[in-house]
LONU-671379 format. One line per 2 residues: their letters; for each residue y negated, z negated, x of C-alpha. Coordinates in nm, 3 decimals. Layout:
a> Y Z X  ...;
This chain:
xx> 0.233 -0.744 -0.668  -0.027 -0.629 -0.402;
xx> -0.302 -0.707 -0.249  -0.579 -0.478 -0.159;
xx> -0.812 -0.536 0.104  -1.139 -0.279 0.093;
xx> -1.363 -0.341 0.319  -1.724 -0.134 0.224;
xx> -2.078 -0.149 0.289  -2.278 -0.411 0.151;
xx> -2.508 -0.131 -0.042  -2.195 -0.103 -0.242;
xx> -2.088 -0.451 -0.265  -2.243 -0.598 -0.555;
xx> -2.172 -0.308 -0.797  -1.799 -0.237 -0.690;
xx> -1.745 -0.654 -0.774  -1.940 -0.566 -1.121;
xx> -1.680 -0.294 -1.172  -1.412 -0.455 -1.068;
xx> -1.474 -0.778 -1.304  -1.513 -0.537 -1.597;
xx> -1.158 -0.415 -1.548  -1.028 -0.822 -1.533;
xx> -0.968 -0.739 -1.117  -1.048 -1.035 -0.979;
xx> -1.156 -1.034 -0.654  -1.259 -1.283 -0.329;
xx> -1.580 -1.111 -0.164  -1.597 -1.183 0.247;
xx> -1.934 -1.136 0.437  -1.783 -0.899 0.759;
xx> -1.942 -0.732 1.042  -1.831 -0.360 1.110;
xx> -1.701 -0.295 1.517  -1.851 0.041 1.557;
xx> -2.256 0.001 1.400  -2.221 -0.344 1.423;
xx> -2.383 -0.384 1.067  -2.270 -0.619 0.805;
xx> -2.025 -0.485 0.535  -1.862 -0.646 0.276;
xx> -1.446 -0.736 0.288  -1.261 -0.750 -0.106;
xx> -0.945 -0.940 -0.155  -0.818 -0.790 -0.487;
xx> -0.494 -0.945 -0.608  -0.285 -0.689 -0.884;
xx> 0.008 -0.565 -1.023  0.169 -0.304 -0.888;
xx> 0.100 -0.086 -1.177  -0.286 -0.128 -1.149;
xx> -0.327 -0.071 -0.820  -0.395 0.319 -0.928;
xx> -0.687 0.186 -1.139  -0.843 -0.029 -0.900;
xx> -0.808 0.283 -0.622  -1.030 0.470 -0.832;
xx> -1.282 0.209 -0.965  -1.348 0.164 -0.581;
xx> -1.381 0.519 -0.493  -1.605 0.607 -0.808;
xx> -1.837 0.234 -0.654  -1.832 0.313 -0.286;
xx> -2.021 0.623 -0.191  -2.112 0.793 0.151;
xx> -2.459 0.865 0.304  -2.608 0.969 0.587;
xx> -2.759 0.726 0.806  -2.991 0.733 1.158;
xx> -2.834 0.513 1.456  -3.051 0.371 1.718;
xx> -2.831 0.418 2.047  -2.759 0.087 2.225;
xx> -2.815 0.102 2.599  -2.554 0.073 2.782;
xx> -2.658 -0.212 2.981  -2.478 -0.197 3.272;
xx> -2.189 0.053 3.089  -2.135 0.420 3.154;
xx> -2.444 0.604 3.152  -2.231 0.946 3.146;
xx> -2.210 0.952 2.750  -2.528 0.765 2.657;
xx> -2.721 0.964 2.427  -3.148 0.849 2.458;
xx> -3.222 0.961 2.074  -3.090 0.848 1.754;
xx> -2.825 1.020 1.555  -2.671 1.096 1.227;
xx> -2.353 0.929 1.123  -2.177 0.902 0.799;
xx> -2.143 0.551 0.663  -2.038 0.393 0.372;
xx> -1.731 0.462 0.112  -1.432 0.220 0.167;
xx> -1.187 0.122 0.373  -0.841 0.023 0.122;
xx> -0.542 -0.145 0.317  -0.233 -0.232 0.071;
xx> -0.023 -0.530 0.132  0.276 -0.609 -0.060;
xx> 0.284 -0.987 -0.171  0.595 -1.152 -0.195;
xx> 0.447 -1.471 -0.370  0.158 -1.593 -0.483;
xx> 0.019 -1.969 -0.588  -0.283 -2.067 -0.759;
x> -0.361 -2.503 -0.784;
């Protein structure tokens, strides 16, 4: 057994969990903040089989997609001026993030 923890962005959220449910993945959905935008994104607990964990891999990837997005520099308030940048810039966001953990046991009460 594994679990999978994919953490995405919350555009993606609702649909991936839609996905997932279709499939009989069941899934525990966490409200996270990301470290480097500092938005909020969305963490999955999925609990499978080893021999779905294939077929969960690729329901996420065909749910998550990536976009371009504008970031608003934050000022680095007292920081390093050196490498502040004054205008806002392009950055890719969004598909997932997929860690696999094996599980040794599980119990459900």
């Amino acid at each position: 057994m594994k679990l999978l923890i994919a953490v995405v962005q919350d555009k993606d959220a609702n649909r991936l969990v839609d996905a997932l449910g279709e499939e009989n993945f069941k899934t525990t959905k966490l409200a996270t903040t990301g470290g480097f935008l500092k938005e909020g994104n969305t963490t999955l607990m999925i609990g499978c089989e080893d021999d779905y964990v294939d077929d969960a891999l690729k329901i996420i990837k065909d749910n998550c997609s990536h976009r371009e997005q504008m970031v608003a520099p934050i000022s680095p308030m007292g920081g390093n001026a050196d490498s502040y940048i004054p205008k806002p810039v392009k950055v890719e966001v969004g598909g997932a993030t997929v860690f696999i953990l094996p599980i040794e046991s599980f119990f459900q009460f």
